[in-house]
N, C-alpha and C positions, 0 to 999 in steps of 0.2 A: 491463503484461501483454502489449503488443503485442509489445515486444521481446523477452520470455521463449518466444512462440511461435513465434517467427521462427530465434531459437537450436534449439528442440529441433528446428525443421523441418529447418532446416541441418542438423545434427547426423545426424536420421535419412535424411538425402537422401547424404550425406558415407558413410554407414555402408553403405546399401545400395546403390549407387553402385563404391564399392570392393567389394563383395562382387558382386556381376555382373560386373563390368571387370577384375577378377584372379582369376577365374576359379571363386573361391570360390562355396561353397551357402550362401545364408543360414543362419542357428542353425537350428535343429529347435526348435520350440517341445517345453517339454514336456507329456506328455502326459497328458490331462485325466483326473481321474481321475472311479471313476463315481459318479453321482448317485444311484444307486440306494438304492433303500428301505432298509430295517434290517435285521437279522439279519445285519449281517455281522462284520467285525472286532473279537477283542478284543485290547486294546493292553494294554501295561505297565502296572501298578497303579503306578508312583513317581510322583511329584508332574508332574516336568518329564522325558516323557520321550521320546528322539528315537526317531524313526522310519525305520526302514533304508528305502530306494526299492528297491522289487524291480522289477525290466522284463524279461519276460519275451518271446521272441521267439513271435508266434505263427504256429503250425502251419498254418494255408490255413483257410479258408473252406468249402472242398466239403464236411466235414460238418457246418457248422453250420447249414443251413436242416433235413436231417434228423433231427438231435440230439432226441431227446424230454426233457423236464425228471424228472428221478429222481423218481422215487417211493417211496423209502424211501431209508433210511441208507444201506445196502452203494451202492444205486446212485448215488447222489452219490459217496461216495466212488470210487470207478470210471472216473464221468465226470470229476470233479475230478484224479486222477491222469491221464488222456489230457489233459488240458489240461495238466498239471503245475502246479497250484494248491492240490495236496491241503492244504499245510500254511503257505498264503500268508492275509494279513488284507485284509480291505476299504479298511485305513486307511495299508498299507504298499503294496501291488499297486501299479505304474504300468503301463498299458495301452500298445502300440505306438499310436500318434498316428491309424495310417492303418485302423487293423481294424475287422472290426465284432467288437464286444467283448460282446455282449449275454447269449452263454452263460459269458461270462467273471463278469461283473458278478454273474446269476444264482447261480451257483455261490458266490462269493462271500459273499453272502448267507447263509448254508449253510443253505437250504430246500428242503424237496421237499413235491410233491403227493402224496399217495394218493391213487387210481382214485377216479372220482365215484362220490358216493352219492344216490340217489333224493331226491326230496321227499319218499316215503312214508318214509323211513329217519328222516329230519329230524323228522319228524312223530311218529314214534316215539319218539325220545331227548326232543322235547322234553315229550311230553305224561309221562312218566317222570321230567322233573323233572331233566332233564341239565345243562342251562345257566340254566333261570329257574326258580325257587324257585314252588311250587305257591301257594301266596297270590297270585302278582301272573296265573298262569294262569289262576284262579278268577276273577280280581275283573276282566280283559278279558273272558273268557265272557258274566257278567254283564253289562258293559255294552254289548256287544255286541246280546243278546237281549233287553234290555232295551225293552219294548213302547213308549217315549216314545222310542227310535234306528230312528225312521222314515227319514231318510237311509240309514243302513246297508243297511236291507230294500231300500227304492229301487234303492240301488246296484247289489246281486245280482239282481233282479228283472231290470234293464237289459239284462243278458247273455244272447244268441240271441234278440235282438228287434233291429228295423233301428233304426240308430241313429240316422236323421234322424229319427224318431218316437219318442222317448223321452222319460218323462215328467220333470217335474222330477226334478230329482235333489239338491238341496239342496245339504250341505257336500261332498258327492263330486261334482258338475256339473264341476268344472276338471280333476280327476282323471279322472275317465271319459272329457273329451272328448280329453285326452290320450292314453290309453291304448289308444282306438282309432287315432288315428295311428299309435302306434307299429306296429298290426296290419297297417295300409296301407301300411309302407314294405318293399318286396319287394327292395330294391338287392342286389347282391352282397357277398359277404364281404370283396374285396379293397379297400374303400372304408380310405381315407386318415381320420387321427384326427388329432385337434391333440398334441401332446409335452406329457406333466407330467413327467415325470420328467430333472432337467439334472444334466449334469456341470460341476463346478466346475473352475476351475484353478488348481494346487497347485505352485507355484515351489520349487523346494531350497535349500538356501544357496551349494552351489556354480552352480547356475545364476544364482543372482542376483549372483556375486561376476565370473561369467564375462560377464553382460549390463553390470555396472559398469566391468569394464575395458574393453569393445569401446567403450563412452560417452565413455572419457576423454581427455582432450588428447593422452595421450602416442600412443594408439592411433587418431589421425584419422592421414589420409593428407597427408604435406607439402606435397605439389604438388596442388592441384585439379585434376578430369579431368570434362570434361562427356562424358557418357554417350552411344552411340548414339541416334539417334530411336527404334528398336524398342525400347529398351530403359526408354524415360519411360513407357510407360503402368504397366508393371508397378510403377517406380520408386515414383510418384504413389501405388499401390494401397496399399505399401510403407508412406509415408509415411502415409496417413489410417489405417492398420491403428495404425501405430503410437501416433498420436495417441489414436487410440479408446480404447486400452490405458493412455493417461496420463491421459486426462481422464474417462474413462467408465468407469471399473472401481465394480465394484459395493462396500459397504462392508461391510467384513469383521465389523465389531461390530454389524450388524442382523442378525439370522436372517433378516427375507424380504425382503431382498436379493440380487436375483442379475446377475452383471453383462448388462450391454447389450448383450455381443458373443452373450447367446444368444436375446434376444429377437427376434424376426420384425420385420422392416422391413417398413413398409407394403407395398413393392412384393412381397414375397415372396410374399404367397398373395391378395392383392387380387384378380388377375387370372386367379386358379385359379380356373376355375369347379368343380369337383372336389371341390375343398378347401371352399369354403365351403358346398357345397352339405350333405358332412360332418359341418361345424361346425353347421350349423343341426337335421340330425338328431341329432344328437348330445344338442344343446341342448332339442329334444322330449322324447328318453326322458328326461335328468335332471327335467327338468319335470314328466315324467308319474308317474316315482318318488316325487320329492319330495311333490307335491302329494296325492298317495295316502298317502303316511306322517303329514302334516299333518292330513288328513282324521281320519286315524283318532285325533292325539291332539290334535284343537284342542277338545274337548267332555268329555277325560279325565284323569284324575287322574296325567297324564306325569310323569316326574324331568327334564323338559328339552323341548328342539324339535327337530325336522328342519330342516337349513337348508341355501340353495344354495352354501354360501358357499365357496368353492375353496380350500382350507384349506392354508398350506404347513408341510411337515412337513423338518424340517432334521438331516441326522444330522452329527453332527461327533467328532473323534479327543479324546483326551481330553487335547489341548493345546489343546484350543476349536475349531481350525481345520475349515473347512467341507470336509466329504465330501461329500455331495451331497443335492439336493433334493428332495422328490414334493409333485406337491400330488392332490389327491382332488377329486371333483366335487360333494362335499358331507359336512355330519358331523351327528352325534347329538350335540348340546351339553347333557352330563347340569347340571342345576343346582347340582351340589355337587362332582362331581370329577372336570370336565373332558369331555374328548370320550367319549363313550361306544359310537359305531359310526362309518363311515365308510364314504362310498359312491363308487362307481367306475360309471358309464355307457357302454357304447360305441354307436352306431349301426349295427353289425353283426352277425351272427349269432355266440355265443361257440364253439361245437364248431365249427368247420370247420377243417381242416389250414391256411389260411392265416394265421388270425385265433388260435388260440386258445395256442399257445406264449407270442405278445406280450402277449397279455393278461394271462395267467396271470405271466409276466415282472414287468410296472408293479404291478399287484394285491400282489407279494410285495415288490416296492420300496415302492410305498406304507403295506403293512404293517411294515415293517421299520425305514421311517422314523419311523413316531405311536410304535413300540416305544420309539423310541431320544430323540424330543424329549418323549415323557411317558412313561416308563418306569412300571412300576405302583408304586401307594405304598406295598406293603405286598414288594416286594421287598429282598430279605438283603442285606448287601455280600459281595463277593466272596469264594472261598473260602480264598484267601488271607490276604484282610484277616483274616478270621477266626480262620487259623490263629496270626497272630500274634499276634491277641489274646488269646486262648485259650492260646496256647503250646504246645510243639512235644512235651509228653509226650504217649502213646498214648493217655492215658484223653482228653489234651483235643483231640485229632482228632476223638476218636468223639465229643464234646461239640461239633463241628461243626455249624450248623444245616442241613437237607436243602434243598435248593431248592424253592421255592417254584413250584406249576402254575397258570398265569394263561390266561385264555380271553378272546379279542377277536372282534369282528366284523363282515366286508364284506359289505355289501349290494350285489350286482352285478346291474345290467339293461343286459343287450342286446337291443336291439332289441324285443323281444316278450316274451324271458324275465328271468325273476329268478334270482338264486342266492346262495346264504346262505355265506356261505365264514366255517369257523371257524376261526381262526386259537389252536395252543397253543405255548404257551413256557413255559420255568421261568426261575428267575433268573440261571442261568448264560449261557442266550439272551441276558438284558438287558447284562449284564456286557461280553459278547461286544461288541454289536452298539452298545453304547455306548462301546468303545474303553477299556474297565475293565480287561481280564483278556485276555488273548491266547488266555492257554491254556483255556478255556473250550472244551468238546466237545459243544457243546450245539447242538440245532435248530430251525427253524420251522418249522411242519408245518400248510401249507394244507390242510383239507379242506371241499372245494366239495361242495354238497345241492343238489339240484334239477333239474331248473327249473321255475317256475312261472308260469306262461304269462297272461300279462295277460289274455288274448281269451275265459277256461274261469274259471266261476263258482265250481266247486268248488275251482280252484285261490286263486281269488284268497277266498272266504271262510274255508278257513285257514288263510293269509297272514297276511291280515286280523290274527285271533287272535293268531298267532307275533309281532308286529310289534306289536301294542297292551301285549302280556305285558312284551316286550324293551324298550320304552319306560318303562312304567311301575317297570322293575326300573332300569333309566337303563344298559342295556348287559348283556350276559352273563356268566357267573361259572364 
């Protein structure tokens, strides 16, 4: 083992060595592609099929801190064409190395927001029986009002009374004393969040034919040349990058694997005090969420739990290979099929111009991602497939099955508020964003409700309702 490590060091000391000293740039790594959520690329329907690398040069920076995320179709397409992406996949795109790529990745995805809509709107669709079926609406009411859910009373009761004097409180005491925290943290919006969303890195065949010959004997330098002094620290950097890259790469056949070159090194945010301070509020509002959703279904007739559990969602092309990751801060684990919501936390306010682009960014990667590693069961195969099943006369076109409209749902708290983000897609989305079908014209369409404000009784008692309904349906429909 000793002398195998001794070789490769050689080897890569020899490589980058010659490339300083004749004048050469080292390679260009290639560039990472993004990790972002679901909704994006659909790929070739054949069995085995390759994938063109698109690289596209990008345009500056200056308008992408003002860029707004489209809100309907024309204007994705718009903003996609100014980027020149209109008609590029998530699973093909290669990003320039050096950019910030985040309206790129966005886009990609191919989702827009529509303008928010009230709590009261939410409040509306749902008591109409929009997303939960009137039975499981009925049967939280009841056990809500129900004169033996003395907790519950407690709990509303609590609110506009100080809350060092507050009476017991029963199965909501961990939940309330969280959610006055969150009322208490008044920080600014520009506060730092920990990364869920990674980009993987995705070698070509020619780059890895071109890193095999730079390796090989015939392509070392005949005469050894020892390096400038200035020029060993970089060398050294050289070397241990490269090592990291042979011995630490993450394994391609686990889904929650991701390599180690993008995990945080102790030193990197230990000594932030910023950053952890962040981390900790952060770690409040999911706490105070979660505990609050538990509350309400540790005593009820749920399809499942609320859980903390940072859940990673993996989207990949449909050669297997990893496109990129999200994890979430927590999911709805229905008992019978699978994740049924999923929730996103931040420690800052979500509307403010600083904060709420990025948000809304991760929220439609994290969406895009549970699309793509649990695709719904009851969607069509492509419409391809079908064509050829069916066969290419006119009558068996029109015997085509329609796509399929599926409804999902993020539970968002910032800081103090809630927001109910419903996420719809049909099957053509899935197709797309699974790497099934390229040609797929299909969208995901955030639409965020709310806010609902932890600290206002009325907000949080039909919360409450919306949220015992949603559970005991085991997700939205």
């Amino acid at each position: 083992m000793g002398s195998t490590v001794e070789v490769l060091l050689a080897a890569a000391a020899q490589l980058l060595a010659r490339n300083h000293l004749w004048g050469k740039s080292p390679a260009v790594p290639e560039p990472k592609a993004a990790v972002v959520a679901a909704d994006c690329a659909s790929l070739s329907s054949s069995p085995s099929p390759t994938y063109p690398v698109i690289t596209h040069q990008h345009r500056g920076n200056k308008d992408m801190a003002d860029q707004e995320l489209p809100s309907d179709i024309e204007t994705w397409r718009t903003t996609a064409r100014r980027y020149d992406i209109d008609t590029d996949s998530v699973h093909s795109y290669r990003l320039p190395s050096a950019s910030n790529a985040s309206m790129h990745q966005f886009l990609l995805l191919r989702a827009y927001w529509p303008h928010l809509l009230t709590d009261k709107a939410f409040n509306t669709a749902y008591k109409a029986g929009q997303w939960i079926r009137q039975e499981f609406i009925e049967r939280a009411t009841k056990e809500l009002n129900d004169d033996r859910n003395t907790s519950w009373k407690t709990y509303l009761e609590s609110f506009g009374r100080d809350f060092q004097s507050l009476d017991y409180q029963g199965t909501y005491a961990l939940a309330r004393y969280y959610q006055h925290l969150c009322t208490q943290n008044k920080d600014h919006a520009n506060k730092s969040s920990r990364p869920k969303v990674y980009f993987t890195p995705r070698q070509t065949r020619s780059m890895a034919r071109a890193a095999a010959a730079e390796t090989s004997p015939s392509a070392r330098p005949k005469e050894p040349h020892t390096p400038p002094q200035n020029d060993l620290g970089s060398l050294l950097g050289g070397v241990t990058n490269t090592m990291g890259d042979l011995l630490l790469g993450a394994n391609k056949d686990d889904p929650f694997s991701t390599p180690l070159s993008f995990m945080a090194s102790p030193s990197d945010d230990a000594d932030d005090e910023e950053v952890c301070k962040a981390i900790e509020d952060e770690q409040i509002v999911n706490t105070a969420l979660v505990s609050f959703l538990n509350a309400l279904t540790l005593h009820s007739s749920a399809e499942g739990e609320w859980s903390l559990y940072r859940m990673p969602f993996v989207v990949r092309s449909a050669d297997r290979s990893k496109v990129f990751e999200a994890r979430v801060d927590g999911v709805f684990r229905n008992s019978s099929s699978g994740t049924g919501a999923i929730i996103e936390v931040k420690p800052m306010p979500r509307h403010h111009k600083v904060t709420i682009k990025k948000i809304r960014m991760q929220e439609t990667a994290q969406m895009a991602a549970w699309i793509a590693a649990e695709p719904p069961k009851t969607a069509t195969m492509p419409r391809s497939q079908q064509q050829l099943k069916l066969g290419s006369g006119s009558k068996s076109k029109k015997a085509a099955v329609k796509p399929k409209v599926h409804r999902r749902l993020l539970v968002s708290q910032d800081r103090h508020q809630i927001f109910l983000i419903v996420a719809t897609f049909d099957d053509e989305y899935v197709h797309y964003i699974s790497g099934d079908d390229d040609n797929a014209q299909s969208f995901l369409v955030m639409q965020e409700y709310g806010p609902y404000d932890v600290g206002k009784r009325e907000h949080m008692d039909v919360l409450g309702g919306i949220m015992l309904a949603i559970s005991m349906q085991g997700g939205i429909e």
